[in-house]
N, CA and C of each residue as an Amber inpcrd file, in Angstrom:
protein
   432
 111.6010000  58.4030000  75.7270000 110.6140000  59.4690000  75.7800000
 111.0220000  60.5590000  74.8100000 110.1360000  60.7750000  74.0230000
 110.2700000  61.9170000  72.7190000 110.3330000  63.1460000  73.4020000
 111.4380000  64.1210000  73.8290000 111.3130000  65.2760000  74.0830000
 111.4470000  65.6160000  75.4040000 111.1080000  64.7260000  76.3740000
 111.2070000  64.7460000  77.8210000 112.3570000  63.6710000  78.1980000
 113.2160000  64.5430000  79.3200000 114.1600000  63.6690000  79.8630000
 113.5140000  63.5440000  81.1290000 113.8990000  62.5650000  81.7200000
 113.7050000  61.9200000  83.2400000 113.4130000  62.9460000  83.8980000
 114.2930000  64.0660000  83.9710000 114.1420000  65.0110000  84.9880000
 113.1510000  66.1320000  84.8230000 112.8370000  66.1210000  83.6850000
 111.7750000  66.9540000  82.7460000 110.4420000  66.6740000  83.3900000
 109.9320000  65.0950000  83.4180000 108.9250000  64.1480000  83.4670000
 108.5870000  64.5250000  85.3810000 110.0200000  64.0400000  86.2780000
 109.6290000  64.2720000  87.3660000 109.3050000  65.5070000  88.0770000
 110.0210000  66.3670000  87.1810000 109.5700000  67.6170000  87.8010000
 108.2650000  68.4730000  87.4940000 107.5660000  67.6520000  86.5950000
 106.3180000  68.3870000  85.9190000 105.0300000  68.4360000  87.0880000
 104.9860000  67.6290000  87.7260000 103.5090000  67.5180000  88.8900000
 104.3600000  68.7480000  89.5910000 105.6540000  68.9280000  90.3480000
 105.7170000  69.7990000  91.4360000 105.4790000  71.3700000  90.4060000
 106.0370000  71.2200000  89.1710000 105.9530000  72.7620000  88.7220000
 104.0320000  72.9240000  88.3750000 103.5720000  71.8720000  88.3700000
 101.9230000  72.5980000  87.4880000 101.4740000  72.5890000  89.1790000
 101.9790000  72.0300000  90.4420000 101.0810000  72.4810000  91.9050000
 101.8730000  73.6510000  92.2090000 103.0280000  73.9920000  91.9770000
 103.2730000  75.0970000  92.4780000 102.5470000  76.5840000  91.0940000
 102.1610000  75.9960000  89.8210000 101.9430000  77.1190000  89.1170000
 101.0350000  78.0310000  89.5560000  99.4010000  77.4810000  90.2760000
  99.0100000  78.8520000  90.6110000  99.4060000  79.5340000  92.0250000
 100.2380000  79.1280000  92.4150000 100.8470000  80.0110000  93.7260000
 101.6600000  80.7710000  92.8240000 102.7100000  80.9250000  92.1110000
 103.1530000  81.4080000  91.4480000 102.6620000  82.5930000  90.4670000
 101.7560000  82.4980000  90.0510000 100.3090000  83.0790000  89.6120000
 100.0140000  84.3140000  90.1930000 100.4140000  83.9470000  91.3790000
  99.4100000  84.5640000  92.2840000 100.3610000  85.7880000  93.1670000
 101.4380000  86.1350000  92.8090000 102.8690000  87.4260000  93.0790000
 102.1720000  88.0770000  92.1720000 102.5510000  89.1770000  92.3670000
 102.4520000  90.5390000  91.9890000 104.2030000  91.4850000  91.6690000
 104.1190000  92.2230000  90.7620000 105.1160000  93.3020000  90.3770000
 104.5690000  94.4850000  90.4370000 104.7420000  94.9480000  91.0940000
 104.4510000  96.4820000  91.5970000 105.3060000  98.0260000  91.0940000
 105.4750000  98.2200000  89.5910000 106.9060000  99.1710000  89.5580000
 108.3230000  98.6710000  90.4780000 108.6990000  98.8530000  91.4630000
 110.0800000  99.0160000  92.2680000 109.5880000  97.6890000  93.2680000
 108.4300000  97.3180000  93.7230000 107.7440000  96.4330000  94.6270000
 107.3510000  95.1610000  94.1730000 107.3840000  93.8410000  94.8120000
 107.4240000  92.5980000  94.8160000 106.3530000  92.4650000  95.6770000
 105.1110000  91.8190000  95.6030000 103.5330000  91.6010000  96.3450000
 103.9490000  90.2040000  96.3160000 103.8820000  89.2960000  97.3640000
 103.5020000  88.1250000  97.3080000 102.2390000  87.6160000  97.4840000
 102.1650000  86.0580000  97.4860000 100.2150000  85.4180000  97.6740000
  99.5320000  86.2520000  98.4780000  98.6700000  86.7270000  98.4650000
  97.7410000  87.7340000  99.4470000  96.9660000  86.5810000  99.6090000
  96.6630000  85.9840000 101.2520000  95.5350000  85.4150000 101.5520000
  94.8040000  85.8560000 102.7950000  93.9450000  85.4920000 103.5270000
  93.5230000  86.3080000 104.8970000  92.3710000  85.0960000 105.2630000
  92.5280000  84.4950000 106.6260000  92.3330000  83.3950000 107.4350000
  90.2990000  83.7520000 107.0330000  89.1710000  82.4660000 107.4120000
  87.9130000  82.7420000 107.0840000  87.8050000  83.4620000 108.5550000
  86.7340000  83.6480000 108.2350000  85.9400000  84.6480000 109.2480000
  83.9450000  84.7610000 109.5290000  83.5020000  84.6450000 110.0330000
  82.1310000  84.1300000 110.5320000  82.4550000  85.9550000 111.2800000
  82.8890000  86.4000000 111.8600000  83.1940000  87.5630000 113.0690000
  83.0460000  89.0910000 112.0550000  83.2720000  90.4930000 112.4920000
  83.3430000  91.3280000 111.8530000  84.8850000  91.3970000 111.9030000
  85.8220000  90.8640000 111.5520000  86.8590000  91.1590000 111.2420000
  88.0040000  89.9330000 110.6030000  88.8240000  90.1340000 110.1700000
  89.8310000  88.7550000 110.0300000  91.2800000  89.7510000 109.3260000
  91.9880000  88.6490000 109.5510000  93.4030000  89.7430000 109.6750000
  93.8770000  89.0240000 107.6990000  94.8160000  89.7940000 107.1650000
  94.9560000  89.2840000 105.8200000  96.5080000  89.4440000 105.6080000
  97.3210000  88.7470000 104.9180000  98.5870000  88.6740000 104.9540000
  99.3930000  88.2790000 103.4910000 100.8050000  89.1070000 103.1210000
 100.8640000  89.1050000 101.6920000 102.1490000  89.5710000 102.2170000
 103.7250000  88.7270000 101.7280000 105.0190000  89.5580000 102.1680000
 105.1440000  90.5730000 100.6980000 105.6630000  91.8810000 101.3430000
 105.9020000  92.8160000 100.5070000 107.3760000  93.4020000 100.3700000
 108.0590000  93.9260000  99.1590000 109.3970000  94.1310000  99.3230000
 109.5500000  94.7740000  98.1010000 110.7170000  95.7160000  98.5250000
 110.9350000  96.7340000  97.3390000 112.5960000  96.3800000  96.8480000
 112.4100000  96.2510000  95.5480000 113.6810000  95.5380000  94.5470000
 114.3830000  96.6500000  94.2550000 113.9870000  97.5540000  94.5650000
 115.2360000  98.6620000  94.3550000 115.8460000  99.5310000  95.1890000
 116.8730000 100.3430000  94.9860000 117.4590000 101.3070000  96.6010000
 116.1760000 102.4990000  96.8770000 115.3440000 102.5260000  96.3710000
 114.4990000 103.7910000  97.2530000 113.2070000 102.8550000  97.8250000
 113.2220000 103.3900000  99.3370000 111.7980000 102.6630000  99.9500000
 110.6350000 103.3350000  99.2360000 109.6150000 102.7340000  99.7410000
 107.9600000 103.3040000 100.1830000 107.3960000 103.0860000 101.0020000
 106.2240000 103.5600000 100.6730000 105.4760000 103.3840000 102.0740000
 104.0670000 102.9800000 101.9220000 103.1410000 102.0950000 102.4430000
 102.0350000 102.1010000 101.8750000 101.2310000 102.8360000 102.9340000
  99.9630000 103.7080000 102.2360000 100.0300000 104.4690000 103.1750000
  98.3290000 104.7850000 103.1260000  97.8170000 103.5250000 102.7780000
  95.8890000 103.4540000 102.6770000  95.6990000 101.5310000 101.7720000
  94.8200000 101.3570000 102.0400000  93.7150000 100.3860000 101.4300000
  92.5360000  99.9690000 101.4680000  91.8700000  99.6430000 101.1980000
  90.6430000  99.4190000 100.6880000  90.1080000  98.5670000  99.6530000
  89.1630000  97.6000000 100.5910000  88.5290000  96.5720000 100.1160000
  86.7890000  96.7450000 100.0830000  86.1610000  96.0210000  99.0420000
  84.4990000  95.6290000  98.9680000  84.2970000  95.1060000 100.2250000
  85.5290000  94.1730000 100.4090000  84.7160000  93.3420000 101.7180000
  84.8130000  93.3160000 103.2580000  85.0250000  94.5810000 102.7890000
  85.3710000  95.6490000 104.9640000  85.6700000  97.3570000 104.6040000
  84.6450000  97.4080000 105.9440000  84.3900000  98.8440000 105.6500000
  85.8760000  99.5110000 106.3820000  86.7980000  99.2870000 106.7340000
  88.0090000  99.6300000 107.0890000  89.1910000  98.7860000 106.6740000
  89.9380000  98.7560000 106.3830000  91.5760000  98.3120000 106.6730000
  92.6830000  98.9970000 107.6710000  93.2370000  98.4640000 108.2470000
  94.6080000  99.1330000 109.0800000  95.5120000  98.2570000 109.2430000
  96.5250000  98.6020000 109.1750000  97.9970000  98.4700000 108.7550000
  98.1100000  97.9420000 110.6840000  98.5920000  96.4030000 111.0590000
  99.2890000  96.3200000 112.0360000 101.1200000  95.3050000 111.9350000
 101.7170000  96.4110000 112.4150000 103.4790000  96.0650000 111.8690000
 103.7940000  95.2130000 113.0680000 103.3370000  95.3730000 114.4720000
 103.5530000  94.2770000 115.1890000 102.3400000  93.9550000 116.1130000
 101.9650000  92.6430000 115.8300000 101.4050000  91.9050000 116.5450000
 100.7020000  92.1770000 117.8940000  99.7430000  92.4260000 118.2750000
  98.8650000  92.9200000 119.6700000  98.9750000  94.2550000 119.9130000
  99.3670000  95.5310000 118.8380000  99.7670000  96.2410000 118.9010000
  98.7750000  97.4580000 118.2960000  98.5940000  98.7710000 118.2000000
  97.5560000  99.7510000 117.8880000  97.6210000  99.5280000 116.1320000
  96.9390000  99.3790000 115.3870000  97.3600000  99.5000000 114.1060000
  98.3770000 101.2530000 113.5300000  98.8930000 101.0110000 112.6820000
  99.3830000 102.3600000 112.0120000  98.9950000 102.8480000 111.3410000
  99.6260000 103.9600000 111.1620000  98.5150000 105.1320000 109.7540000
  99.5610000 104.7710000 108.5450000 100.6960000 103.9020000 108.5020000
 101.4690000 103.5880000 107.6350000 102.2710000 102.8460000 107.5320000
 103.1170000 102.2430000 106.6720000 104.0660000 101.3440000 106.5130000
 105.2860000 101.7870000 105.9920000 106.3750000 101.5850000 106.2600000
 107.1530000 101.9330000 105.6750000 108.2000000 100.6240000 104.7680000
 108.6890000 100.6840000 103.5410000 108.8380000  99.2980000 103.0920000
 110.3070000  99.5950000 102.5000000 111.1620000  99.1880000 103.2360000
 112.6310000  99.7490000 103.3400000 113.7480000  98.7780000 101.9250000
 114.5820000  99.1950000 101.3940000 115.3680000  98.1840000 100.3340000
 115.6050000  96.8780000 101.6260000 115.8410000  95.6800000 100.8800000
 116.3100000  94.8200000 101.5230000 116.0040000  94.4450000 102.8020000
 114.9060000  95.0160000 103.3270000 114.1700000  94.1620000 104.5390000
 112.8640000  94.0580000 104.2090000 112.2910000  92.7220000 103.5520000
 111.3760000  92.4360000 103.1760000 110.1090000  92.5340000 104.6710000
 108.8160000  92.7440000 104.1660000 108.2590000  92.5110000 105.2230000
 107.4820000  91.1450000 105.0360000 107.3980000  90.2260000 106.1170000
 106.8080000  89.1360000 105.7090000 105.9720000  88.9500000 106.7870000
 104.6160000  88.8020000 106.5160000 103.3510000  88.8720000 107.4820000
 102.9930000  87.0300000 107.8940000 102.6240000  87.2330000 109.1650000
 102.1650000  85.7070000 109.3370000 101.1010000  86.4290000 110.3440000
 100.5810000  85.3650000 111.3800000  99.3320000  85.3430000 112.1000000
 100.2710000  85.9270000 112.9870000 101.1380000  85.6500000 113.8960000
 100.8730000  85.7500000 115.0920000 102.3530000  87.4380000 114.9200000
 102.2610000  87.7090000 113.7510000 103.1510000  88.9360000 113.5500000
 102.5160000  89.8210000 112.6360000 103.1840000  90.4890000 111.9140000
 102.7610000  91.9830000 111.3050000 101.6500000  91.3220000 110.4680000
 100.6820000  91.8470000 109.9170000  99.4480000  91.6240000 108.7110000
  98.1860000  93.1450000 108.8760000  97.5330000  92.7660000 108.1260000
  96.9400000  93.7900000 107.3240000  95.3460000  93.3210000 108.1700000
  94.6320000  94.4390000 109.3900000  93.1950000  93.7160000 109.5680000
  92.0970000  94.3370000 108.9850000  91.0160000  93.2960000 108.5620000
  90.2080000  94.0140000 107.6600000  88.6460000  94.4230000 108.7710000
  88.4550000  94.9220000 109.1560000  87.3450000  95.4970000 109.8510000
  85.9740000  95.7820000 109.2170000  84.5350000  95.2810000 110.1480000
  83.3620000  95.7470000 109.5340000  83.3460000  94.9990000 108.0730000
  83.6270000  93.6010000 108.0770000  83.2040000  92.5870000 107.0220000
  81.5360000  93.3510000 106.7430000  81.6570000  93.1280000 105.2050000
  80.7580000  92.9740000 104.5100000  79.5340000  92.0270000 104.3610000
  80.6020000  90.7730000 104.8130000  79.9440000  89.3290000 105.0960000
  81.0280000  88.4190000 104.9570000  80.2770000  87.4540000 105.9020000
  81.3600000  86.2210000 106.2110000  82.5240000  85.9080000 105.3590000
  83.3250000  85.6810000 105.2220000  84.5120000  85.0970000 104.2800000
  84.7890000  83.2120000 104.6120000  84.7670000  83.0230000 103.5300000
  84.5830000  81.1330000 103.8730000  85.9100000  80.7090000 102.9400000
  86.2330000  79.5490000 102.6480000  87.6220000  79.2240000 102.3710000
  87.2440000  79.1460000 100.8400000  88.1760000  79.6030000 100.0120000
  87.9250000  79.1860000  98.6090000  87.5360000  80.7510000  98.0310000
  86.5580000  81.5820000  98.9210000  86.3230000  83.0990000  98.6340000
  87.9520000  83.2850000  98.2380000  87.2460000  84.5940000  97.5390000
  88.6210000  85.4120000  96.8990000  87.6190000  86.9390000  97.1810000
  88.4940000  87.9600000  97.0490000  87.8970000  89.6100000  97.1270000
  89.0460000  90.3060000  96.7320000  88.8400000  91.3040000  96.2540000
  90.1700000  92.2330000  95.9260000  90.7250000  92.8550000  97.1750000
  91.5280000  93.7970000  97.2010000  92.2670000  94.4870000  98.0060000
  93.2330000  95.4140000  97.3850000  92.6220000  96.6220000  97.4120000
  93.6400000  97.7950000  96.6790000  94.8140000  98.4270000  98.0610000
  95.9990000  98.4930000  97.7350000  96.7860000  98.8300000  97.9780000
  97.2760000 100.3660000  97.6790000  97.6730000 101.3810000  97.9060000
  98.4390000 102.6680000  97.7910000  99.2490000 102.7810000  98.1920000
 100.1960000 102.8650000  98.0130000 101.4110000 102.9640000  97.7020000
 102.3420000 104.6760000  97.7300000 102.9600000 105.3730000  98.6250000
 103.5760000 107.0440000  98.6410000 103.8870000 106.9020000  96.9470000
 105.0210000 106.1020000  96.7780000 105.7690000 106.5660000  95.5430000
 105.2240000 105.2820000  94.1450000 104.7050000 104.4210000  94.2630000
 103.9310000 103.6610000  93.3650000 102.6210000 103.3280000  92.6930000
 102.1630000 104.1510000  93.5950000 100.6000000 104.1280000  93.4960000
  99.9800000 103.0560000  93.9380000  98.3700000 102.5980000  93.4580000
  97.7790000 101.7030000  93.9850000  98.0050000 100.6870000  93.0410000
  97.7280000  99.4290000  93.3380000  97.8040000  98.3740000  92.8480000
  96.3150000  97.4230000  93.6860000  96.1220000  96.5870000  93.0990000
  95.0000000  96.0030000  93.1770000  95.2350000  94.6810000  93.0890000
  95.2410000  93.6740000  94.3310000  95.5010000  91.9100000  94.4140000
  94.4150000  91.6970000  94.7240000  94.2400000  90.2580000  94.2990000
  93.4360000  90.0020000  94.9530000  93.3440000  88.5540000  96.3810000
  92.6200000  88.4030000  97.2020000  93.2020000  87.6900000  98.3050000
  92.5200000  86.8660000  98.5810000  92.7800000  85.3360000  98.5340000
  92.6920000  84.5410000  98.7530000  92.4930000  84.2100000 100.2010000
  91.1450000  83.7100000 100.3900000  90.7300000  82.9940000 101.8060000
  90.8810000  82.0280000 102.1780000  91.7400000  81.1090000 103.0470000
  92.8220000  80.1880000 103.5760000  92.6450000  79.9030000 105.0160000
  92.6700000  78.7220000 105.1270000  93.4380000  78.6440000 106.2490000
  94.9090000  78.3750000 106.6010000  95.4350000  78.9170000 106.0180000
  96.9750000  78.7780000 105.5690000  97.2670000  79.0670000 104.0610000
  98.7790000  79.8340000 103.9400000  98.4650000  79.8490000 102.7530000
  98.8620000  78.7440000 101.6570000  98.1930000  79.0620000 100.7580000
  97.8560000  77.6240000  99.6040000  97.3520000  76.9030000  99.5180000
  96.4550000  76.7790000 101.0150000  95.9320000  75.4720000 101.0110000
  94.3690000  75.5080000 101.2290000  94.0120000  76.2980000 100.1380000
  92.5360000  76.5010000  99.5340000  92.7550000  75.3990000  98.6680000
């Protein structure tokens, strides 16, 4: 093989399925955004989830967002719990959102969300400002 070794060849299918997950992180100044996706929804609400983490010694905090496709967002850090007016995103304890723990709920849908949808989601940030992902509708993530 001209140019490709064995290991070159086998590893090419796992790197081009993992490329658009990869794609799909964010760099935030001092902050690391991972895949933003958020489960479908038929209901006025669905919860949305993206691990976030700050690469350097000073935290932040995110501390608002706002989407086209819900007339609210609120911040919930644990699970069955009141949402918060903030986050706080500390060095070295990443936050990593799943269903049945911390995530982001989006309230007063716009309209349904079905699998394969995408919508933005702006983020603000105390000391980084906003940033803008966009989030992928899943039923799990990646596996749109």
């Amino acid at each position: 093989m001209s140019g490709f070794n064995r290991r070159t060849v086998l590893a090419l299918p796992a790197a081009l399925a993992a490329g658009e997950a990869f794609a799909h992180s964010y760099r935030h100044g001092d902050l690391m955004i991972g895949h933003a996706w958020c489960l479908p929804s038929e209901a006025p609400t669905t919860r949305a989830f993206m691990p976030l983490a700050v690469v350097q010694d000073r935290p932040d905090v995110l501390i608002s967002a706002r989407s086209p496709a819900a007339e609210a967002v609120h911040f919930v850090p644990v699970a069955g719990q009141p949402p918060a007016a903030r986050w706080d995103i500390v060095p070295r304890r990443p936050i990593g959102m799943r269903v049945d723990g911390p995530h982001i709920l989006l309230t007063a849908l716009t309209r349904p969300l079905k699998v394969r949808d995408r919508f933005p989601l702006t983020l603000v940030f105390e000391r980084n400002g906003p940033k803008e992902v966009e989030v992928w509708v899943e039923r799990s993530p990646y596996s749109s």
